[in-house]
N, C-alpha and C positions, 0 to 999 in steps of 0.2 A: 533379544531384539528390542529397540526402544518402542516406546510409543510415540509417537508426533499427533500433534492437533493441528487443527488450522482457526485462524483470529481472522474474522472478515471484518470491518468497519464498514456500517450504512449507515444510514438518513435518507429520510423521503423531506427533503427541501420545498415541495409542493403542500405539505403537509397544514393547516391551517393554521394551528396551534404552535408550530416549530418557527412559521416562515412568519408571525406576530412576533415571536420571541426575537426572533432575528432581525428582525428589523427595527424593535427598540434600543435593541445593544447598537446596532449600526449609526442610529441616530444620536444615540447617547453618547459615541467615541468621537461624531465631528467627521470631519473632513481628514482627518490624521489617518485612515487605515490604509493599507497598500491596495491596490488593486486587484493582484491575486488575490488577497485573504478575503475580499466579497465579491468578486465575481459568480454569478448567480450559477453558471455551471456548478459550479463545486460542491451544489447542494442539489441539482437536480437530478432526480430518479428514473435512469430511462431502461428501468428493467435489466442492469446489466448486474445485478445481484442474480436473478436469474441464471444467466450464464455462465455468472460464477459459481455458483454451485452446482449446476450441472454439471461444469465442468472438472467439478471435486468428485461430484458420484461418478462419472463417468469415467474419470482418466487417474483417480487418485480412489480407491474406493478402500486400501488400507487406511485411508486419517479415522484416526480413532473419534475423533468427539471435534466438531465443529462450533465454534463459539463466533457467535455474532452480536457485536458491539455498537450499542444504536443510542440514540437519546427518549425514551420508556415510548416507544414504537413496535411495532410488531409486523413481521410483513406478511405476505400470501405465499404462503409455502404448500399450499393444495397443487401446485401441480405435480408435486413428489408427492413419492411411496412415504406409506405410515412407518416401513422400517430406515428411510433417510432420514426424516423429520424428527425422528426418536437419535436423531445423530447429530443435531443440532440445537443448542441451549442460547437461548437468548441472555443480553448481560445488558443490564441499562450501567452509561456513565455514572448512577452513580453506586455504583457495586465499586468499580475503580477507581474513583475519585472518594472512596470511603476516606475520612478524615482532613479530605482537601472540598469538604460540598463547598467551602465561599467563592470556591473556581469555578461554579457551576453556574448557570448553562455556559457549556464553550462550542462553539462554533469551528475549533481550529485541530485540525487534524493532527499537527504537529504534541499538544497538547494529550489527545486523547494516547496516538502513539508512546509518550511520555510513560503508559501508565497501566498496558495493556495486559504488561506479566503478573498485576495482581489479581487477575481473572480468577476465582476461587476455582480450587481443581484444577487447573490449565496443566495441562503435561509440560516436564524439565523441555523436554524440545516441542517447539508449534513451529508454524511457518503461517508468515502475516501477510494477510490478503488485503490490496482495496479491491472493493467491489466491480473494479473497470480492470480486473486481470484474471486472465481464463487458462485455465489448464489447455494445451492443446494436444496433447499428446501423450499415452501412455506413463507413469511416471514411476519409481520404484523412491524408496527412503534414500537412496545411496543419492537422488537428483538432490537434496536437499543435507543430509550431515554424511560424512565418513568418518567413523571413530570416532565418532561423536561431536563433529568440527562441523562447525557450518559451511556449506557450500554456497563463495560467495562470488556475485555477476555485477557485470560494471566494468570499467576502465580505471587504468594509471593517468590524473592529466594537471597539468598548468593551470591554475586557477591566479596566479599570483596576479595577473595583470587584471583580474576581477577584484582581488582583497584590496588592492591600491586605486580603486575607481569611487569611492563614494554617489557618484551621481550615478551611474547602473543599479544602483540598489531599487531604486523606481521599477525598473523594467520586469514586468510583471513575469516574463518569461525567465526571468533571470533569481528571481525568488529561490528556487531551489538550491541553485546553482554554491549561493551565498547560505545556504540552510548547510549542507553539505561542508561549505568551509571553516562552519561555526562547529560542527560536530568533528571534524580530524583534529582542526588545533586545539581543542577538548585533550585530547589522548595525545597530544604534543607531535603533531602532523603539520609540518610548513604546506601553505595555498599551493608551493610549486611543485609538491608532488606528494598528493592524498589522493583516495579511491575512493570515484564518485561510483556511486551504487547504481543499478540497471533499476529502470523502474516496473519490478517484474515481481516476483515473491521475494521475502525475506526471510531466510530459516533464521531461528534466534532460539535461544536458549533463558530460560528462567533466572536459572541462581545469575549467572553472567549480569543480566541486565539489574538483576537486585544488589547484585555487589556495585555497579556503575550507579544505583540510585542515593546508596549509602557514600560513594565514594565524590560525587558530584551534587551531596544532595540542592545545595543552592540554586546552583543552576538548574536538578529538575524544576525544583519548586519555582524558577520564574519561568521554564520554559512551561509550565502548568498556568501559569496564572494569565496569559494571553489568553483573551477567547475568541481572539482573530489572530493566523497566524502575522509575523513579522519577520521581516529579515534576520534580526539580530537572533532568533532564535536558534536552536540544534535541529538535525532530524536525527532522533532516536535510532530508527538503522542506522545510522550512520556515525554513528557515536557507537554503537554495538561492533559494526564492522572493522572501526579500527582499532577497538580494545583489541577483537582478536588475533589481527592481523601483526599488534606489536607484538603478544606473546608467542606468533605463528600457532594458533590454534585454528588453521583453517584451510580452506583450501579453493582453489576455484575452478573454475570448466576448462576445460580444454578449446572452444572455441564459441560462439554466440549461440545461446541457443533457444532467443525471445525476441520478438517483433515489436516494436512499440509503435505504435500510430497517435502522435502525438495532438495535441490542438495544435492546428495550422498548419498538421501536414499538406493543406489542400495549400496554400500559398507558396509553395513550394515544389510541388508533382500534381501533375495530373491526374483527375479520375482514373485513368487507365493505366499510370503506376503505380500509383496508390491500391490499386484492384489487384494488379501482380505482386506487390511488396504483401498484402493479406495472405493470399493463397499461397505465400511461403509457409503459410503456418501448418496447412495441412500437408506440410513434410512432418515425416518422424523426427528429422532434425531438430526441429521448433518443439518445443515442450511447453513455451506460455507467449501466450499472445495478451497486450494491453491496447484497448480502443480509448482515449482520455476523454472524446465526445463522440456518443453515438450519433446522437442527431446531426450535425453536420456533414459525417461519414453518410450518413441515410441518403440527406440532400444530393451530397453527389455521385452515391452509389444506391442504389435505391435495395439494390437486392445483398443489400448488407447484411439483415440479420441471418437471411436463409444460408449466405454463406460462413458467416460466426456458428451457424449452428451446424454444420456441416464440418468445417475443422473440428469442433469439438467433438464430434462422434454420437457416436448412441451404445446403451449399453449393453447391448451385443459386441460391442467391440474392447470392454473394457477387462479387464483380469487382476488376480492380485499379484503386485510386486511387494517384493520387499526389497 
């Protein structure tokens, strides 16, 4: 039976030292950055690392070795047990960024992504966490590889009338959108029909993506050298998903089986669908649920986190799968 780890990405963006750093780079790029890549969310800490890993111990408690990828930060892991914590390795960017430091400090997720399987020790198979995605539901290894093939979430879609838009590229929302279409036609995937990824977990595989760094090295090395993401960049899943998916080394779910509550879900639904779309998660169904801004959720649901912690479980409730 394999081993699997899990790769969480944090930053405390409140952080004194980090949130100076970031703001000379900001100043020093000008008015040129996109919108997403410094939107101050993206770096703010609202404890949902917490719930991330809760919800590793609680509903995944086979992950062999947890690695958390920060910029030389450390977080408060006192409210776990001394035997979770001992399950958990801190890894500063530049343990990954070994022989690329002139890329150093980056700011862009895409970048660190780029770079995360030369984790020293990192098990052949991990599955990659951002910090704003929770286990929600009991989970066994078979939810993430069969045969060794990653198990992969997302949809079939049309992106072509986005490749031919130049001026959408602005649209902060739209950022990924275009990240996704930089990594299929990578692996020779036309916009009209490549597999945008769920923004949920990502199983991936070691040698896989070190053959794809050997085999693209170029394009890592600039999609590294941003220290604020851009449009014209890859997302590393996504460039992972479609290698496998040319050589059918993969496989996918049978049906949805993660929630994402995006930024802006409230400009769209109501508190009080937005409250019923949540509490899907606390089906067995739903195995991961993503919150992308807590504090907003909080604003219009106030008893937001008692219910994140309530789908996630307690560990009376958790078991081992395989």
């Amino acid at each position: 039976m394999i081993d699997v780890d899990a790769v969480v990405t944090w930053v405390d963006g409140a952080d004194t030292a980090h949130a100076k750093k970031r703001a000379n780079y900001i100043e020093q790029s000008g008015s040129a950055l996109h919108e997403n890549a410094i939107n101050p969310h993206r770096w703010v800490d609202n404890n949902e690392l917490y719930y991330c890993l809760r919800s590793i111990h609680v509903n995944a408690p086979w992950i062999r070795r947890i690695w958390l990828v920060t910029d030389n930060q450390t977080p408060d892991l006192s409210p776990f047990s001394q035997g979770f914590r001992d399950k958990i390795q801190i890894v500063d960017h530049a343990e990954i960024f070994a022989g690329f430091a002139k890329f150093l400090p980056t700011f862009n997720s895409l970048a660190i992504e780029s770079l995360i399987w030369r984790i020293p020790e990192l098990a052949e198979h991990f599955i990659y966490f951002n910090d704003d995605v929770f286990v929600s539901a009991l989970v066994g290894k078979t939810d993430f590889f069969r045969d060794g093939a990653p198990v992969l979430r997302g949809k079939w879609v049309d992106y072509s009338s986005l490749a031919a838009s130049p001026e959408q590229r602005q649209d902060a929302a739209l950022m990924n959108h275009y990240n996704q279409i930089r990594s299929a036609k990578l692996i020779g995937f036309d916009a009209r029909n490549l597999f945008h990824g769920a923004h949920a977990i990502h199983p991936m595989t070691k040698s896989i993506m070190a053959r794809l760094f050997e085999e693209f090295h170029a394009e890592f090395i600039k999609n590294i050298s941003h220290r604020f993401r851009v449009t014209g960049q890859f997302l590393p899943q996504g460039l992972y998903n479609h290698a496998c998916i040319k050589t059918g080394n993969f496989t996918t779910v049978s049906k949805r089986d993660h929630i994402h509550l995006s930024s802006g879900v409230f400009d769209k639904w109501s508190a009080r669908e937005v409250t019923d779309h949540l509490l899907k998660a606390a089906t067995p169904d739903i195995k991961f649920l993503c919150v992308n801004d807590l504090p907003v959720v909080e604003r219009n649901i106030p008893d937001a986190r008692n219910l994140i912690e309530q789908i996630i479980g307690s560990d009376q409730n958790s078991a081992l799968l395989i």
